[in-house]
C-alpha positions, 0 to 999 in steps of 0.5 A, spaced: 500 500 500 502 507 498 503 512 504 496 515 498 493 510 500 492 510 507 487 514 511 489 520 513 489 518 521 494 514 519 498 519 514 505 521 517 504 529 515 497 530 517 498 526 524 504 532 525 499 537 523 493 535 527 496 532 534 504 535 533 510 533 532 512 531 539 505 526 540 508 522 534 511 515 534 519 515 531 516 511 525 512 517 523 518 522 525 522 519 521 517 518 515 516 526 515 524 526 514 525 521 508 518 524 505 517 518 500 519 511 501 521 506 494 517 502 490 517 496 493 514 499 500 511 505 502 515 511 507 512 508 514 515 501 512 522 504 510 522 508 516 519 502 520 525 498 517 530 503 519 529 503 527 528 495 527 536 496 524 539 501 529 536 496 534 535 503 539 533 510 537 539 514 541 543 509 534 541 515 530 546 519 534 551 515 530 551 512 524 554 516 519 552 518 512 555 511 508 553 507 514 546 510 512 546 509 505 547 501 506 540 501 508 536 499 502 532 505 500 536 510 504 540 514 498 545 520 501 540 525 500 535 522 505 541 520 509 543 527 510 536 530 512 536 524 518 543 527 520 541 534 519 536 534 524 539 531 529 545 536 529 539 542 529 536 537 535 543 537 539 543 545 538 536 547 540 537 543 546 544 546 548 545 551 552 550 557 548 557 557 551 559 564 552 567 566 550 569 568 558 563 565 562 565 563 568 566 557 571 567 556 577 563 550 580 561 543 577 554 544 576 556 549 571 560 545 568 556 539 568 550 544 566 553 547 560 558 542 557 555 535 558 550 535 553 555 535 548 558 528 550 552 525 556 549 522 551 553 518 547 555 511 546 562 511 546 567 514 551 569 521 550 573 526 552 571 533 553 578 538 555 575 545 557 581 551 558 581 557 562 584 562 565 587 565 571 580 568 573 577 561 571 573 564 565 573 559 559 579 559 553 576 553 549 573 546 549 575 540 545 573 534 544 580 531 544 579 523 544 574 517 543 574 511 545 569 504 544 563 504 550 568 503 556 574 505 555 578 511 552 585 512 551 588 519 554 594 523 553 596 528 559 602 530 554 597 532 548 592 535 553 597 539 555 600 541 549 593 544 548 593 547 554 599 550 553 598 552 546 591 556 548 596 560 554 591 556 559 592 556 567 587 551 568 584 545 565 577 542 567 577 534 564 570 531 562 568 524 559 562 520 559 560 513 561 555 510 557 554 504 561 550 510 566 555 508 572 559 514 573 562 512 579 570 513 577 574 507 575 582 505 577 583 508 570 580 514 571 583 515 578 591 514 575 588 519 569 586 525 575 592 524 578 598 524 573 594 530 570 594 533 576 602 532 578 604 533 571 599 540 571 603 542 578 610 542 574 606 546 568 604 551 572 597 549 568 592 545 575 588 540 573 581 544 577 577 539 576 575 531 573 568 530 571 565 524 569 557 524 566 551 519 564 548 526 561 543 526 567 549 525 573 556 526 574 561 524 579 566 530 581 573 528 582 574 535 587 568 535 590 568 527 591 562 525 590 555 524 586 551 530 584 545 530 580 544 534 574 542 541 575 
């Protein structure tokens, strides 16, 4: 059956208009973006198919345009209109991070910066910068890793720091598992950060590490939850 052939109460579109977009299914969500599906089945069914091949929803996140593009009936374009609108999603829910805004708790670190990693399905690793008055320099998402494990560079994170003439460094990754309780790895990163800042003049202010919702504060030493 074509997506003309549906009644109305079940056309993608019309149920966006009547009910809104946030009263309807992923599978509705996603049709609206493709548009149209192939000739073989109608754009609720390729929209069905996609999400039965990402397993979950948050997959979307990321798959990338040539990983797309082997789902039969996704070309580029209709692959690049999904990956549009989850960066414009990202974006709209991000909270704007001023140049020289003041961080000088974690909670607002974890509010500002955490939704940049939080969610994600493999560890990652957010180096923020400041400067003797703790206001921010710049931020870099400097390592990825797999879904319990990064690699980290204190010699790379500093040659950062230092390139930017920062005096503080506030360290930020993610657990995707949702545990945010430190492990043996992160306790011997914050220490060698925090030794070899003390020989670089550049402090290690703070390691955080979030789920999204939750952080662990290494400085504050215990569990918060999101502000």
């Amino acid at each position: 059956m074509t997506i003309k052939e549906l009644p109305p109460s079940e056309k993608p579109r019309e149920r966006l208009i009547k009910y809104g977009a946030n009263n309807l299914s992923n599978e509705d969500l996603l049709a609206v973006l493709l548009r149209m599906g192939t000739r073989a089945k109608n754009v609720k069914e390729l929209s069905s198919e996609v999400l039965f091949k990402i397993k979950k929803l948050e997959n979307l996140n990321e798959i990338s345009i040539n990983e797309f593009t082997q789902i039969k009936g996704l070309g580029k374009v209709k692959a690049m209109s999904i990956l549009a609108a989850i960066e414009l999603g990202k974006r709209v829910n991000n909270k704007t991070i001023d140049e020289r805004l003041l961080i000088n708790q974690a909670p607002i670190v974890h509010e500002y910066f955490s939704p940049l990693i939080g969610s994600k399905t493999r560890e990652e690793v957010l180096v923020i910068l400041l400067d003797n008055k703790k206001r921010l320099l710049g931020y870099q998402i400097m390592y990825q890793g797999t879904s319990d494990e990064t690699l980290c560079s204190p010699k790379e994170v500093f040659h950062y720091a230092i390139k930017e003439k920062a005096s503080g460094i506030i360290m930020m990754h993610n657990h995707p598992s949702g545990d945010i309780r430190p492990s043996e790895e992160d306790i011997n990163l914050t220490n060698n950060l925090i030794n070899m800042g003390k020989v670089m003049g550049i402090h290690l202010i703070d390691h955080i590490i979030t789920n999204g919702k939750h952080y662990y504060s290494f400085f504050d030493d215990e569990v918060k939850n999101e502000v």
